[in-house]
C-alpha positions in Angstrom: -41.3 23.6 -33.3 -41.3 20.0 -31.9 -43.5 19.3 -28.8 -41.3 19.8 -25.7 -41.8 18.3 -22.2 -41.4 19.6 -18.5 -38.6 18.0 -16.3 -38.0 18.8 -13.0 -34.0 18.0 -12.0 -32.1 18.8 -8.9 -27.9 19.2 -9.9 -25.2 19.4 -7.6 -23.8 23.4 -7.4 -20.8 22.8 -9.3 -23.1 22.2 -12.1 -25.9 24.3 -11.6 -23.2 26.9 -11.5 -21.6 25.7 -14.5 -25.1 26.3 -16.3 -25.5 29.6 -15.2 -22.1 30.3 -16.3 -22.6 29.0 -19.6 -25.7 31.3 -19.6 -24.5 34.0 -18.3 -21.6 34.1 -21.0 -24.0 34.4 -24.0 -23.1 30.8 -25.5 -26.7 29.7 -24.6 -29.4 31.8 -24.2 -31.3 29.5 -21.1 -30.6 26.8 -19.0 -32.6 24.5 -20.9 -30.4 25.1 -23.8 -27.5 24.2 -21.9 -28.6 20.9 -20.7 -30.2 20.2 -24.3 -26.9 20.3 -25.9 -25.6 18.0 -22.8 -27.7 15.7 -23.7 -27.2 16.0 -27.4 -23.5 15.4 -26.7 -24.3 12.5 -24.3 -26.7 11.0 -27.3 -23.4 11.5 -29.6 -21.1 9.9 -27.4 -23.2 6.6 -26.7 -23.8 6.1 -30.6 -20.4 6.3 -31.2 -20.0 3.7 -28.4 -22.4 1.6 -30.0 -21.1 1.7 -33.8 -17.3 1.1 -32.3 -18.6 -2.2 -30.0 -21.0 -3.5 -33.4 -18.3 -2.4 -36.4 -14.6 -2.9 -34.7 -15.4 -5.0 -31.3 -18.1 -7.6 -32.7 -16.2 -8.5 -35.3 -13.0 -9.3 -33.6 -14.5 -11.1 -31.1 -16.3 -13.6 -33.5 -13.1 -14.0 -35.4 -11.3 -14.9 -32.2 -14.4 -17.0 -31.3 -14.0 -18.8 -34.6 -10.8 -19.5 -34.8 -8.9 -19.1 -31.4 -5.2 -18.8 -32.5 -5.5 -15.5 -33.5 -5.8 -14.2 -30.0 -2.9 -13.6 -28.2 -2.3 -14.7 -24.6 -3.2 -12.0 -22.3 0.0 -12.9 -20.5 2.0 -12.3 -23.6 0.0 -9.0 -24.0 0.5 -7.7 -20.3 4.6 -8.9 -20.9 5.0 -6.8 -24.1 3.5 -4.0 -22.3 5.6 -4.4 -19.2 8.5 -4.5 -21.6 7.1 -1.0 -23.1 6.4 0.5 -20.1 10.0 -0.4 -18.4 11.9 1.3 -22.2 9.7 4.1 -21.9 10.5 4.9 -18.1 14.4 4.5 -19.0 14.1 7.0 -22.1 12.6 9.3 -19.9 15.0 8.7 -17.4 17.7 9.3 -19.8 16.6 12.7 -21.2 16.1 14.0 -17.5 19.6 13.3 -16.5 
């Protein structure tokens, strides 16, 4: 079994409850298993931050870097979206009446 190490955290209720609900339910057997798979989730979550910003968003932004008429205006962007948003609202609009 890997070497483990001591912590000592205060939680708000709402998530000390949470535990103990969580415990109490039979998913986990402690609360140190709870917040283990917390933090394995959290660990997940940032990697997959990090391989999206280095594989899609680094990329992108050196190619725009490089060569700057392949980005489109942010006014153009925030127009087409405004334009989106307005057809959406009347579609809805339409099927409500």
């Amino acid at each position: 079994m890997p070497s483990t190490s001591k912590r000592t955290f205060s939680l708000p209720a709402a998530q000390a409850r949470y535990i103990d609900r969580k415990v109490k339910s039979g998913a986990y057997a402690s609360a140190s298993e709870v917040v283990r798979a917390g933090l394995r989730a959290l660990q997940e979550r940032d990697e997959a931050m990090e391989r999206w910003l280095r594989e899609e968003v680094v990329p992108v932004y050196d190619a725009c870097h490089a060569d700057p008429t392949r980005a489109i205006p942010a006014d153009q962007v925030f127009a087409e979206l405004r334009a989106h948003h307005t057809a959406e609202q009347r579609k809805r609009k339409r099927k409500s009446a």
